[in-house]
C-alpha positions in Angstrom: -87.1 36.4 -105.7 -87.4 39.5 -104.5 -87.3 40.8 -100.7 -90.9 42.2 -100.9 -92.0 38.9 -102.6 -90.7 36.7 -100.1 -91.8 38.6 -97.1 -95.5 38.1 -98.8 -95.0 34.4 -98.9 -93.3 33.9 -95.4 -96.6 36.2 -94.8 -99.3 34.0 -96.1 -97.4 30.6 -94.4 -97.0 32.3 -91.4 -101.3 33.0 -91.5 -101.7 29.3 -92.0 -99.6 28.0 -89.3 -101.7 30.7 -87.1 -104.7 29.1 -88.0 -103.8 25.8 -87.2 -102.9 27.4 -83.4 -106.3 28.6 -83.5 -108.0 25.3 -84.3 -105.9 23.4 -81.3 -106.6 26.3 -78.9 -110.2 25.7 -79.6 -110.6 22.5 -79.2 -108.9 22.9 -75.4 -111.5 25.8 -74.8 -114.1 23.1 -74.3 -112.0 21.8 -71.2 -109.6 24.1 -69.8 -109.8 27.8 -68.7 -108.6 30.5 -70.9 -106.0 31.7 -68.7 -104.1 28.3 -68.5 -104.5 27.7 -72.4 -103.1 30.9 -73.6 -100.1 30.4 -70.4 -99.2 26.7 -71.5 -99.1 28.0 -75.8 -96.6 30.8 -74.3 -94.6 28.5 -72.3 -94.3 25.7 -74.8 -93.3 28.6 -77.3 -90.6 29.6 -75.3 -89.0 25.9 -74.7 -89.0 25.2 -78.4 -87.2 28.3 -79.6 -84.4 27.6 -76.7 -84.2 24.2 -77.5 -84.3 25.1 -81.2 -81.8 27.7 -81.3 -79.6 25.7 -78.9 -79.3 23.0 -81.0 -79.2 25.1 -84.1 -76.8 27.7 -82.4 -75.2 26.3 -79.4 -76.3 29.7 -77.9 -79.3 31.6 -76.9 -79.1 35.4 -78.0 -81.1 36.8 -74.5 -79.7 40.3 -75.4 -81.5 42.5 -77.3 -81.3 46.3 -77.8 -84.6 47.3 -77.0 -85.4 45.2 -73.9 -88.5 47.2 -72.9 -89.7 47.2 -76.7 -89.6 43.4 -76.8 -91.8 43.4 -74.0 -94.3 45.7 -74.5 -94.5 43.5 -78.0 -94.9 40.4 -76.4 -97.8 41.7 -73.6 -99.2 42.6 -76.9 -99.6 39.8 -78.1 -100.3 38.1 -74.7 -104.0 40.4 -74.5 -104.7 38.9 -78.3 -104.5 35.5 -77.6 -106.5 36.2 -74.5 -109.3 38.3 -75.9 -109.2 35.5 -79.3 -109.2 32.2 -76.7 -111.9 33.9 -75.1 -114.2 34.4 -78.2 -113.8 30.7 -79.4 -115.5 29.8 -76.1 -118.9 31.2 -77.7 -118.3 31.8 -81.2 -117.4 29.7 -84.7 -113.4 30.0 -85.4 -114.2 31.7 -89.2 -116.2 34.3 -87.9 -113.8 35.0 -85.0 -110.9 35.0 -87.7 -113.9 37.4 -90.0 -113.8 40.2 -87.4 -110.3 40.3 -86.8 -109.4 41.6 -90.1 -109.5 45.0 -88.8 -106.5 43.8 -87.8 -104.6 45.6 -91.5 -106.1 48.8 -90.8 -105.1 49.0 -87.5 -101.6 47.9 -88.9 -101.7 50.4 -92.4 -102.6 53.6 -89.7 -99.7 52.8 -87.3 -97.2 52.0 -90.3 -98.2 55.3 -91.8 -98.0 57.4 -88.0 -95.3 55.9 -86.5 -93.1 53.7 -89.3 -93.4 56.8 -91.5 -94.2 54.4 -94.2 -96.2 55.6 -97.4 -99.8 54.2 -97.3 -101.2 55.6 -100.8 -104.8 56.4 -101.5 -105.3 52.9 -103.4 -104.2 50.9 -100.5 -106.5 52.8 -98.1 -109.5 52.1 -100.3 -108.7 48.5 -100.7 -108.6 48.3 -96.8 -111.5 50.7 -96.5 -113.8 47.9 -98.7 -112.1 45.2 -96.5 -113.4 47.0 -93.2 -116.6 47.1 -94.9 -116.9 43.4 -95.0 -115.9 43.0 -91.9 -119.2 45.0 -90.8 -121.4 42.6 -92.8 -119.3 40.0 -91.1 -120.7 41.3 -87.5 -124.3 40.7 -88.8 -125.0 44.3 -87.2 -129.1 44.8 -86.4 -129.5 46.9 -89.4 -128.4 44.1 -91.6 -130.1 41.4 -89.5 -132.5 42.4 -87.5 -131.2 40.3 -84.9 -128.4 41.5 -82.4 -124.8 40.1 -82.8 -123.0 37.9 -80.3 -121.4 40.0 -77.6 -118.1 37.7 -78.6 -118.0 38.6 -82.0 -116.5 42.4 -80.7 -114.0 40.2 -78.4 -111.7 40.0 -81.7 -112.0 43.6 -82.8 -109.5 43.7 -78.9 -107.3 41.3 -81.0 -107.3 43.1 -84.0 -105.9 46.1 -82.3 -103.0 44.7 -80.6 -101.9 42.4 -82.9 -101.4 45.2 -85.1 -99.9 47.0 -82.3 -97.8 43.9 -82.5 -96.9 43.8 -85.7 -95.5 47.4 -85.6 -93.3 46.7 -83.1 -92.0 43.4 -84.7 -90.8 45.8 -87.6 -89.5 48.1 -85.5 -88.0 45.6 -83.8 -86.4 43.9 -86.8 -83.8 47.0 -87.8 -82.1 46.9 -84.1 -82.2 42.7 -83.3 -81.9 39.7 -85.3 -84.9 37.4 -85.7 -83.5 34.5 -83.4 -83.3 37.6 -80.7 -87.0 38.5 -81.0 -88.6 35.1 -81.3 -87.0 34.3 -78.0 -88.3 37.1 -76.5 -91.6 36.8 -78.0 -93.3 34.3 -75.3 -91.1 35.7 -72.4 -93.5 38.5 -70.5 -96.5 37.0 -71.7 -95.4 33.9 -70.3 -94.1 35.4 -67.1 -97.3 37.8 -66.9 -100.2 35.0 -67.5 -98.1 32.9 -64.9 -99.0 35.1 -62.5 -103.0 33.6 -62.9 -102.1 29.5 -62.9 -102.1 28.9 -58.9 -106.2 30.2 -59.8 -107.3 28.4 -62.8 -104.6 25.5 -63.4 -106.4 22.2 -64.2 -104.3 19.0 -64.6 -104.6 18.4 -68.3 -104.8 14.8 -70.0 -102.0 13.2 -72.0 -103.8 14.2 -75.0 -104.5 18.3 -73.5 -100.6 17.6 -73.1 -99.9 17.1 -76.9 -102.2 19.7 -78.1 -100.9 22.5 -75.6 -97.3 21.5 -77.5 -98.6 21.3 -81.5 -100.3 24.6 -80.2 -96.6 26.1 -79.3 -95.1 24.5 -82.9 -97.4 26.2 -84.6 -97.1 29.3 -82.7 -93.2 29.3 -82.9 -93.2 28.8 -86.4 -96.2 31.5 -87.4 -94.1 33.7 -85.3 -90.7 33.0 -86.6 -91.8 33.1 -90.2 -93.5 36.5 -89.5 -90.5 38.0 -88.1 -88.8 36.9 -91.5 -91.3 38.7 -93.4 -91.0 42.0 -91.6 -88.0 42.2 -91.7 -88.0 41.8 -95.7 -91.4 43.9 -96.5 -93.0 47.2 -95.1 -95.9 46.6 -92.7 -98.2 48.3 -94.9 -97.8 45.7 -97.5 -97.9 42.7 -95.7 -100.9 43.9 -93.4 -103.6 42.8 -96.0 -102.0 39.0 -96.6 -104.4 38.9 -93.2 -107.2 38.6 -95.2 -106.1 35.1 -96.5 -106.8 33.3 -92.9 -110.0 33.5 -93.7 -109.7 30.9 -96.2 -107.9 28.7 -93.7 -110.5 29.5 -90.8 -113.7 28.8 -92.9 -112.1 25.3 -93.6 -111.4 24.4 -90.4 -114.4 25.8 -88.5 -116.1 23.5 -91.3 -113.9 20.2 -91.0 -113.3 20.3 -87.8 -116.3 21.8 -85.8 -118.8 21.2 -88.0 -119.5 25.4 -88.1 -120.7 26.3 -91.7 -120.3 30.0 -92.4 -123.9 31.0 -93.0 -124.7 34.2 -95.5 -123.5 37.0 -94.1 -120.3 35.6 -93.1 -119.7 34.4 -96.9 -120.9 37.8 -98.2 -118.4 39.6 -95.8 -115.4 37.2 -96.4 -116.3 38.5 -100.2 -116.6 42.0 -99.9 -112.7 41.5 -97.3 -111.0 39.3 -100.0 -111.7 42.1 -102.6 -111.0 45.0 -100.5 -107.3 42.8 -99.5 -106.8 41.8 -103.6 -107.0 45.3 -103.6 -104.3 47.0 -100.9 -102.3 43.9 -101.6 -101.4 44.8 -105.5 -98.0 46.0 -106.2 -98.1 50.6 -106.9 -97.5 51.4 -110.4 -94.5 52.5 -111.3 -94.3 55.9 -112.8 -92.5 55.8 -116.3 -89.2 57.8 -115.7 
C-alpha cells in the first residue's frame, strides 16, 4: 500500500472516531457547561496517551523539538472544540459537522502559503464546489428567506483553526515522532481551559464520568491516527477526506438525536461530497 494511500485511510478512520467524540460531547451539552466538557475531553486525552505509551513504551517522550510549536497546535485545537461544543448547544450535530467543511480550504491555502505544497487548479475547483455547498448548507436568506441560526457561523471559528491545526501537525511530523506530538496534543489546552474549572465545574454523574472518558478514547485515537496520516500524505490531499464526516454526522444526528437533515442540508452535503470526490482524485500523471 502505498504511503499516500494509507494516510487517506488513517484519514477517513480518524474522521469517524471524531465523530463519535462529537456525538458524546453532545449529549453532555444538555448538562454540563462548555468549558468543563471540552477541559475533562483534554484531560482524559492526556491520561490515556501516558498510560498508553507507558505501558506500550515504558517511557513517555515529553521532549520535543519545537516546544512552542506543539503548543500553539494544541491551543489550536483547544478554541475548536470550544467554538464546536458551543454550537451543539443550539444546533443539530450534521449541520454543525456541514459548516465546518470550510475546514479543507482553510487547510489547501495554508498547505500551499506556508507548506509550499502544490495545490493545482483541479483541486481548488473541487474545493471551490465544496465551499459552495457549504453556503447552501448555512440556509443563507437569499436561499431561505429566513435568517440562519447565529450557531451555524460558530463552526466556520472551528473550521479555521483546525486547519490551522492540521498545518502544524504536518509541520510538526518532519521534526518529532507521532508518540511525541499526541502527548503534547491535550497538554496547553488542558492546562489553558483549567484555568476556567474553579467557575463552571459541576460534579458530574457516574454515567457524565464514562462519557467524559469514551469522549477522550475517541479523541486520542482520531488524533493519533491523524498524526499517522500526516506524516505519510501532504495536507493538501488529505484536507478533502473531511468531507466524509458528513456521512458519519447525518447518521448520528439521526440515530441518536432524532435530528433529520432537512433540504438544504441534504442539497449542500451533495453539492460538498462532489466538490471533495473532486480535490480528492489522484493528478494525472504526464506520459514521460
Amino acid at each position: 500500500m502505498s504511503p499516500v494511500l494509507s494516510g487517506l485511510l488513517l484519514q477517513f478512520t480518524a474522521i469517524a472516531l471524531f465523530v463519535g467524540l462529537d456525538t458524546v460531547t453532545k449529549l453532555l451539552t444538555v448538562d454540563y457547561p462548555v468549558p468543563q466538557i471540552v477541559f475533562m475531553r483534554f484531560v482524559f486525552h492526556t491520561l490515556l496517551v501516558a498510560l498508553a505509551l507507558r505501558l506500550a513504551t515504558g517511557r513517555l517522550p515529553w521532549r520535543s523539538r519545537a516546544p512552542g510549536l506543539e503548543a500553539v497546535r494544541s491551543l489550536c485545537l483547544l478554541v475548536a472544540n470550544g467554538l464546536v461544543v458551543l454550537a451543539f448547544s443550539y444546533i443539530p450535530l450534521a449541520d454543525a459537522a456541514a459548516v465546518t467543511f470550510a475546514s479543507p480550504i482553510f487547510t489547501a491555502g495554508l498547505a500551499a502559503l506556508l507548506l509550499g505544497e502544490v495545490v493545482g487548479p483541479r483541486r481548488w475547483l473541487g474545493i471551490g464546489i465544496g465551499m459552495v455547498g457549504v453556503l447552501i448548507a448555512l440556509r443563507p436568506p437569499f436561499l431561505t428567506g429566513e435568517m440562519p441560526h447565529p450557531a451555524l457561523f460558530l463552526p466556520l471559528g472551528t473550521a479555521a483553526f483546525f486547519a490551522a491545526y492540521q498545518i502544524l501537525t504536518r509541520k510538526l511530523s518532519e521534526v518529532d515522532s507521532p508518540s511525541t506530538i499526541i502527548l503534547h496534543t491535550g497538554l496547553a489546552a488542558g492546562a489553558v481551559s483549567g484555568l476556567v474549572q474553579p467557575f463552571v465545574w459541576q460534579d458530574p454523574t457516574a454515567w457524565a464520568w464514562g462519557l467524559m472518558a469514551l469522549a477522550g478514547v475517541f479523541g486520542l485515537s482520531g488524533h493519533y491516527l491523524l498524526v499517522l496520516a500526516y506524516s505519510r500524505a501532504p495536507a493538501s490531499i488529505l484536507a478533502p477526506m473531511t468531507y466524509t464526516q458528513l456521512i458519519w454526522a447525518t447518521l448520528s444526528s439521526a440515530l441518536v438525536f432524532g435530528d433529520m437533515p432537512d433540504g438544504w442540508m441534504l442539497l449542500g452535503a451533495g453539492v460538498i461530497t462532489a466538490g471533495g470526490i473532486i480535490a480528492g482524485l489522484p493528478a494525472r500523471r504526464r506520459p514521460g
